[in-house]
C-alpha positions in Angstrom: 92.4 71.0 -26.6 95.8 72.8 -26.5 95.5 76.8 -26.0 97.1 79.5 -27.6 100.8 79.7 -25.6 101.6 83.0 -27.3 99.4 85.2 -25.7 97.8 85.2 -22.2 94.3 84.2 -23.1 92.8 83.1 -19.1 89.4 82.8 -20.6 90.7 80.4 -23.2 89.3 76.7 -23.7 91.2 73.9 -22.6 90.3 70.4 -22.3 92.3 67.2 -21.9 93.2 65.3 -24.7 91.4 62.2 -26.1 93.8 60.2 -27.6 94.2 56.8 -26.8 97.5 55.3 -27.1 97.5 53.1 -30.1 99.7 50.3 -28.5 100.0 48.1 -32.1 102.7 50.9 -33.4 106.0 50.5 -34.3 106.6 52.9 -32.1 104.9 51.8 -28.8 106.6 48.3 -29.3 109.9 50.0 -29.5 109.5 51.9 -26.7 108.4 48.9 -24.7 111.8 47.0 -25.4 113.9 50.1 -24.5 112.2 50.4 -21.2 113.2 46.5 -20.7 116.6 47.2 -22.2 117.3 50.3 -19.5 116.0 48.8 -16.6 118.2 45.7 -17.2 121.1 47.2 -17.5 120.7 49.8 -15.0 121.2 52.8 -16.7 121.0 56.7 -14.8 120.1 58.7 -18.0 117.1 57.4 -20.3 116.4 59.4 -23.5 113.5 56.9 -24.9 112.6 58.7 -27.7 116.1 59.1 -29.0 116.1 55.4 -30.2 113.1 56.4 -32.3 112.7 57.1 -35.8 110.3 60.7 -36.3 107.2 58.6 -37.3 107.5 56.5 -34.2 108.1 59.4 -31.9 104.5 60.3 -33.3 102.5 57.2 -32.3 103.6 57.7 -28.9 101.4 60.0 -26.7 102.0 58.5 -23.3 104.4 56.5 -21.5 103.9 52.6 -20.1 103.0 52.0 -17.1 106.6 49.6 -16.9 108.2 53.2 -16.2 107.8 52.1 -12.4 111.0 49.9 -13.3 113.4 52.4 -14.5 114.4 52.6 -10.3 118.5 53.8 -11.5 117.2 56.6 -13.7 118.3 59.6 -12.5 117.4 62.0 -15.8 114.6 61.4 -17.6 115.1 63.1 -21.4 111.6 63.3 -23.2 112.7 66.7 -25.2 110.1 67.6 -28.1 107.8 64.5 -27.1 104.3 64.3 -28.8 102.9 62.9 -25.1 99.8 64.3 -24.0 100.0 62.8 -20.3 102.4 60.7 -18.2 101.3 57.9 -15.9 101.5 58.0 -12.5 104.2 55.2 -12.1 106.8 58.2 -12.8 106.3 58.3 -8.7 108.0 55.1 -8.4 111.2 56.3 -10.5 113.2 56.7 -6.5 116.2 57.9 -8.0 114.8 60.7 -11.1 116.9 63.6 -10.0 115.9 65.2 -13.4 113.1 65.4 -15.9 113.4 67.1 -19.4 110.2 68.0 -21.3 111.1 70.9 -23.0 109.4 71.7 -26.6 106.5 69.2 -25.7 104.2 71.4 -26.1 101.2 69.3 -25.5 101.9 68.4 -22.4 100.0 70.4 -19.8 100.1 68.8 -16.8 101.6 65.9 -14.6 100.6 63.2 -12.3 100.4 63.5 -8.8 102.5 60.9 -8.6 105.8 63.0 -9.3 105.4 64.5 -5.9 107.0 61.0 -4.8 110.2 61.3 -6.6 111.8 63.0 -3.7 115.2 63.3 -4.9 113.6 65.3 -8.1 115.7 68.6 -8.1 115.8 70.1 -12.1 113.5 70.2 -14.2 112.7 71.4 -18.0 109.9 72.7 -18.6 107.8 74.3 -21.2 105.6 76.7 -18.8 103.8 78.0 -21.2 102.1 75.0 -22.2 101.1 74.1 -18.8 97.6 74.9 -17.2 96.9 77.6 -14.6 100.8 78.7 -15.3 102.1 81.9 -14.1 102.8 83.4 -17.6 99.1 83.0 -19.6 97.2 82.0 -16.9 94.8 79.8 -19.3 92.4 77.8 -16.9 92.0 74.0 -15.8 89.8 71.4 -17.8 86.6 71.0 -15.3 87.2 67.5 -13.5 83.8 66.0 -13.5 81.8 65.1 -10.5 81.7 61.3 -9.4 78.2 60.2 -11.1 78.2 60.8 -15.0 74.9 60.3 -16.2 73.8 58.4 -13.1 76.4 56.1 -13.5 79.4 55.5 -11.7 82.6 55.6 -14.4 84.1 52.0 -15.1 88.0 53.3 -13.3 89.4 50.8 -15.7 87.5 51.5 -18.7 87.7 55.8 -18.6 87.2 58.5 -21.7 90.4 60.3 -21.3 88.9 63.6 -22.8 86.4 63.7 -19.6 89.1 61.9 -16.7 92.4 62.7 -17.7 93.4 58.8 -18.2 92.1 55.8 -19.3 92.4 53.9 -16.5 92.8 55.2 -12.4 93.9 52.2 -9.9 95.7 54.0 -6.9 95.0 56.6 -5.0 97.8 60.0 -5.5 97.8 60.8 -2.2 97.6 57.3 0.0 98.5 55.1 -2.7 95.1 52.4 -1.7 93.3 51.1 -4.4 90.1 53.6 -5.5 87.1 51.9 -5.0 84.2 51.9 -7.7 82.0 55.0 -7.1 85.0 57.1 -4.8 87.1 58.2 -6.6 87.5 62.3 -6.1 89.9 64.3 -8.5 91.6 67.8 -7.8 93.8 70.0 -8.9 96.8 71.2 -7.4 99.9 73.9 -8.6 103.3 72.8 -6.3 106.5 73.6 -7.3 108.3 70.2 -8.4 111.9 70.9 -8.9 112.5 73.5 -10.7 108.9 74.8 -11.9 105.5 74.7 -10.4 103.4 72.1 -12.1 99.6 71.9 -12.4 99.1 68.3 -11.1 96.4 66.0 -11.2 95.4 64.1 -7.9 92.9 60.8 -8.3 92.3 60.4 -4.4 90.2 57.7 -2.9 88.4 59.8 -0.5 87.7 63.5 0.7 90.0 63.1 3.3 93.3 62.5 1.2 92.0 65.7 -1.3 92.6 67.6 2.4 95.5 66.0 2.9 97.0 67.5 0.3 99.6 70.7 0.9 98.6 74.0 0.2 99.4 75.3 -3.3 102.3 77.2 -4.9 102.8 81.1 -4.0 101.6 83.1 -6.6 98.8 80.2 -7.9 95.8 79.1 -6.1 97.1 77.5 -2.8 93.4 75.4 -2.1 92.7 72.2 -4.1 90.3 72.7 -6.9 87.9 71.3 -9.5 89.3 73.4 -12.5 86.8 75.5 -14.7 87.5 79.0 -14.9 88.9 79.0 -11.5 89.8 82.6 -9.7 93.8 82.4 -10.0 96.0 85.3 -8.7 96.9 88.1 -11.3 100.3 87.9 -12.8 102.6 90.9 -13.1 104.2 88.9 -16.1 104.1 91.1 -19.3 
């Protein structure tokens, strides 16, 4: 659920959101062709929701995964955006030198995945609506443990309020497909550009989670499970 991002409120309750994305909308359709449209012609700046009427901007709350072949985008505009999570394919966008998300304020955290676009230098963010950021300090959705309910989750079949995402395939950190039964989720603050993001890592094993590089200064540098973590006090009035 989305927090006050007003007020620092660390004991306030977050969650990830549930929402599935309705993909029989005007919207999503549209948003499908303009993907096709800019990786055709090889365009550097993509501002997807600008060819959308304010309904349509509505229906969408994610992107699909055919961002992986938006390769010439260098700036990625998705100001005021109703999305609620991005895919990991971001991480195949090789030249994204910029992201805009400002005003999309239910947008509180990003895919490992973005760690790979490693000409990424600017970014737009609103902070405030992020998890575990420096300003509020609101806490992390707990990431569950690998057996809910003694049952191993369907990876392709997932309840986005409990995972994150409806579906996991690759590992964040190695990129190998995740098995049935191992996949392991953390969280991790790194500065990406221009702001530290709270980012979600779906690793296939133990060892990739310790693979990962120690946190941002000034947020909790170890990978974590979320909850009501311990994070460092902020001097931010």
């Amino acid at each position: 659920m989305c927090f006050d991002q007003a007020k620092p409120h660390p004991r306030a309750r977050v969650g990830f959101h549930a929402e599935r994305q309705d993909t029989s909308t005007a919207g999503w359709r549209r948003l499908l062709e303009l993907i096709d449209e800019a990786a055709e012609d090889g365009r550097e700046e993509f501002r997807p929701l600008a060819g959308l009427s304010a309904e349509e901007r509505r229906q969408v709350i994610t992107l699909p995964t055919s961002i992986a072949r938006l390769t010439a985008v260098k700036h990625l505009v998705l100001y005021g955006s109703n999305l609620v999570r991005i895919p990991p394919e971001i991480g195949a966008m090789t030249s994204l030198e910029e992201l805009t998300t400002y005003t999309s304020y239910r947008l509180h955290w990003f895919p490992y995945e973005i760690t790979r676009c490693s000409k990424l230098v600017r970014s737009t963010v609103s902070t405030r609506a992020l998890f575990g950021n420096y300003k509020l300090r609101p806490p992390f959705p707990r990431l569950q443990p690998l057996r809910v309910s003694g049952a191993d989750p369907d990876l392709a079949a997932l309840d986005a309020r409990r995972w994150g995402a409806t579906a996991i395939r690759g590992c964040s950190v190695c990129d190998r497909p995740i098995k049935q039964g191992g996949l392991h989720q953390a969280w991790i603050s790194l500065r990406v550009a221009t702001d530290v993001l709270p980012l979600l890592v779906n690793a296939c094993s133990t060892a990739c989670v310790s693979a990962l590089p120690s946190g941002a200064e000034d947020y909790v540098r170890l990978p974590h499970t979320g909850g009501r973590v311990k994070q460092p006090p902020s001097d931010w009035d």
